[in-house]
N, C-alpha and C positions, 0 to 999 in steps of 0.2 A: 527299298525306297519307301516311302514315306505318298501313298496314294489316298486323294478322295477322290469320291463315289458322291455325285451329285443325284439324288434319286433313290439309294444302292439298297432301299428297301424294298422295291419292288420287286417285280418278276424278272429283269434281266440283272437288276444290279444285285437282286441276293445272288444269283450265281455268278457274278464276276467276282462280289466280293469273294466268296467260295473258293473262286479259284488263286485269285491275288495271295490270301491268306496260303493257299497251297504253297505258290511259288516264293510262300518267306517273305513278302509285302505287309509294313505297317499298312494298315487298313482306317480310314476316319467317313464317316457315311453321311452326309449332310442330306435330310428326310424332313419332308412337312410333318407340322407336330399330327400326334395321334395315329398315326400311319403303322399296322401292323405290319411288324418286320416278316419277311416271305424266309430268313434267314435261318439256318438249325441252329438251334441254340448253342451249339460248339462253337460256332462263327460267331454269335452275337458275344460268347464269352472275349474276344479275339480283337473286337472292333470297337473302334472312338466311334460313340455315336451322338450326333449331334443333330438337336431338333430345331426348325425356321424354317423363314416362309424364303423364298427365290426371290420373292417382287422388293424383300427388304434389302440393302446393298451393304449395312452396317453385318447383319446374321452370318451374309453369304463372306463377306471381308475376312471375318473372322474363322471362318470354316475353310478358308483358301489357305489363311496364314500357315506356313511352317508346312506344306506337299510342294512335290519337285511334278505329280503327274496329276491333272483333273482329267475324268472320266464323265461326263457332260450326259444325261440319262434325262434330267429332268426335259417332262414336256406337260404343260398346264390343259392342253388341249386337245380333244380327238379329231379326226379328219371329218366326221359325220356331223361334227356339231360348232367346228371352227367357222362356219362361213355365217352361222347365229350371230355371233357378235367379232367381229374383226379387231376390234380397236383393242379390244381383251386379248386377244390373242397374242397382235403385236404389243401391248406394255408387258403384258408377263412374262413371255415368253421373248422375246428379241430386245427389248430394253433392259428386260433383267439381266440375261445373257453378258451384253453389252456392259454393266453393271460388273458381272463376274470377271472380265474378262479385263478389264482397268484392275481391279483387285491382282489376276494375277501376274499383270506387269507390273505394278509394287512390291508384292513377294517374290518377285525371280522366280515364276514358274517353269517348267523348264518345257511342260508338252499338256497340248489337250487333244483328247478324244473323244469326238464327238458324235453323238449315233442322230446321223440323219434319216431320212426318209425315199429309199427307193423307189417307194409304191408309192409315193405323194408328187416328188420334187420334178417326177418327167410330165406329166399331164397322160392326156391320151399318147399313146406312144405310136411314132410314126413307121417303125419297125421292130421286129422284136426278133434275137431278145433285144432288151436294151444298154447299150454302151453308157459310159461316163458320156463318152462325146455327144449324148442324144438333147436335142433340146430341153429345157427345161420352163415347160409353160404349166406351174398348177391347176388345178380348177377348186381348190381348196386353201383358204387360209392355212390353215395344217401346215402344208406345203411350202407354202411362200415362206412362213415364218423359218421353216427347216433351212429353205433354199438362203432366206436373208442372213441368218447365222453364219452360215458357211462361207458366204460373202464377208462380211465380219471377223473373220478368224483371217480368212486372209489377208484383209487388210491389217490387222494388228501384226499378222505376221511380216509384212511388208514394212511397218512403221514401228515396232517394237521387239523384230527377233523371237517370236513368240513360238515354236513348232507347234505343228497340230496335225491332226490326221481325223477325214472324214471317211465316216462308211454308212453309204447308207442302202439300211437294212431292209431285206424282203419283207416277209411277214413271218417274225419268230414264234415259235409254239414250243410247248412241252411240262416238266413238271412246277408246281407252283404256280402260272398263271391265271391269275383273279377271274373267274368267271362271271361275278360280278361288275367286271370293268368295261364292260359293252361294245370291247373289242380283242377281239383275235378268235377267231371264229373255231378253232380246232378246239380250244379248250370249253366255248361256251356250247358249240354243237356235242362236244361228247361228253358234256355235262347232265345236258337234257336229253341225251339219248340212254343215258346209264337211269335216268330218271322217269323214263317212258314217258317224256313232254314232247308237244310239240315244235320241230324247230320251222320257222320262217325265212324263207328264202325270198328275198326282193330281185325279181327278176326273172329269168325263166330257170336259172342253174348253172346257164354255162359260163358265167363271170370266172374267170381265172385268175389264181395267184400262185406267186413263187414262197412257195412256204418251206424256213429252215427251220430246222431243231435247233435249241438253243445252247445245246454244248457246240454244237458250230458254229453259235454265234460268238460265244466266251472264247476258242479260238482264236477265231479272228481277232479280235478285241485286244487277246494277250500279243498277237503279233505285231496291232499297227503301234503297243507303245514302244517295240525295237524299231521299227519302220528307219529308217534314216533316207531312204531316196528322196528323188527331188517333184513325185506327184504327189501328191496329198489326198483325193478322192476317189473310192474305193466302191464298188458295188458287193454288197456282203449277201448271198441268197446261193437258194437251193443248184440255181440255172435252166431247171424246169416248173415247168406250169401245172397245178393240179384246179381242174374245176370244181364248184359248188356241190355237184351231182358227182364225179367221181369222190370228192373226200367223202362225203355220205354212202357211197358204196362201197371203199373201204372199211367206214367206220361197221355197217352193217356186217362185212365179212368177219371184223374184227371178233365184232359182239353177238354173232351169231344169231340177229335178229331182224326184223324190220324198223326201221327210223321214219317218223311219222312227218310229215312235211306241208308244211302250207308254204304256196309260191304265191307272192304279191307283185304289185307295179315296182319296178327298175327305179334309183334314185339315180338324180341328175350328178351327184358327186364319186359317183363309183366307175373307175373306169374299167374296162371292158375286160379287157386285159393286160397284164403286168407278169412281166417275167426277164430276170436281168442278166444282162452277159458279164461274169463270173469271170473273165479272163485277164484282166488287170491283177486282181487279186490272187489268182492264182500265181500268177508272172511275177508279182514285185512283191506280194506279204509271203509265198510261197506257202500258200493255204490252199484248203479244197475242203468243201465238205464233208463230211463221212457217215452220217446218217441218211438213207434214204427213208420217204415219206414212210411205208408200213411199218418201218422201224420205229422211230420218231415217235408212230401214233400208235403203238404198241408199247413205249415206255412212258409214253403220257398214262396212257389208260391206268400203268400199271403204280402211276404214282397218285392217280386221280382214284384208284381203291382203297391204294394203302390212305389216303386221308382220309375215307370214310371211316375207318375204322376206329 
């Protein structure tokens, strides 16, 4: 088939394209201009790549035209810095969307998949782990915009036949991710722990998240485009909880040193804890994780050397 990769230069989309390309998938990458590809150059020989902005709807029309599957990656926003300007948020991110999404009921698309926000879309969670069934109150634009998309897909799927399948993802880690990009904490803490800097903890440490490795997240990914049941959202994560303070004592065991730490005041958009029940996913995409955390953070490490090199 014939797949775009909304995003697909990034940290999750080089390795979906990666894998797509594996399974015999035409591959087309639609990326904001200038954006270095996270891609091996074996893949990048592989792939229709095409550069434009999301907020343009003529760029994105063009980039839908002539794929039967979109893979929906693009997000214009982080959760720490979406609640700065809201109104940004939602035009780039949910109007564009929405934008796309017209486009591909013109070209007879036939499926979209879409990577929503686990850690964003429940809010504070009123039990954990947390179900699809868990309320969904964000405390983050981030979120809402995740949460409105999804809403949106069903309705096109309700008014125009559209399949789609959401997952939304813990917090992915592993090789290729931008430490630079001001979020995902495993790659930026073992960044500057390889680097003997200080890392900054907001809060006391024990904030918790459900952190997956990212060929478990490509997994899943490859399975919800066969999905054909009748629910459509999917909670994609590890199913346990790793703290601030335990990944840094990991990371310590790993590196066989001390990690130097400054703790600050707790920010009002982080919540407390997140950690997702995996049981949907395992029942209906008939997936399961297979990386555990030291694993994960032992082939980061070991890809975060070979880039020094």
């Amino acid at each position: 088939m014939k797949i775009l990769v909304l995003g697909g230069g990034g940290f999750i989309g080089s390795h979906l394209c990666d894998a797509l390309l594996l399974a015999g998938h035409q591959v087309r990458v639609f990326e904001y201009p200038g954006i270095k590809p996270l891609c091996p150059e074996e893949s990048l020989r592989h792939i229709e790549w095409m550069e434009g902005d999301f907020t343009n709807p003529v760029q994105v029309d063009h980039a839908v035209q002539g794929c039967e599957i979109i893979y929906h990656l693009i997000s214009t926003t982080l959760p720490k810095t979406s609640n700065d300007n809201p109104v940004y948020d939602v035009e780039s991110n949910v109007i564009s969307t929405l934008q796309m999404l017209q486009s591909a009921c013109r070209h007879q698309v036939r499926k979209i998949i879409f990577a929503s926000s686990g850690g964003t879309v429940y809010g504070i969670p009123q039990h954990i782990p947390i179900t699809e069934a868990h309320p969904t109150n964000p405390i983050s634009s981030y979120g809402i915009s995740k949460l409105a998309i999804e809403k949106y897909l069903h309705l096109f799927h309700a008014l125009h036949g559209v399949d789609y399948c959401v997952l939304r993802l813990a917090n992915p880690y592993g090789e290729r991710q931008r430490v630079s990009a001001s979020q995902g904490a495993v790659a930026v803490f073992l960044h500057k722990a390889l680097h003997d800097e200080p890392i900054q903890i907001w809060g006391d440490g024990s904030v918790t998240r459900d952190y997956i490795y990212i060929a478990d997240v490509i997994s899943a990914m490859l399975k919800a485009m066969q999905y054909q049941g009748e629910q459509p959202i999917f909670n994609v994560g590890a199913g346990v909880g790793t703290s601030l303070n335990q990944m840094l004592a990991d990371m310590e065991r790993i590196l066989g040193k001390t990690i130097q730490r400054v703790y600050l005041p707790s920010r009002d958009f982080d919540v407390p804890t997140n950690i997702l029940d995996i049981q949907r996913s395992q029942q209906s995409l008939d997936w399961s994780p297979q990386t555990d955390f030291i694993t994960g953070l032992e082939r980061t490490l070991s890809g975060s050397l070979q880039n020094q090199k």
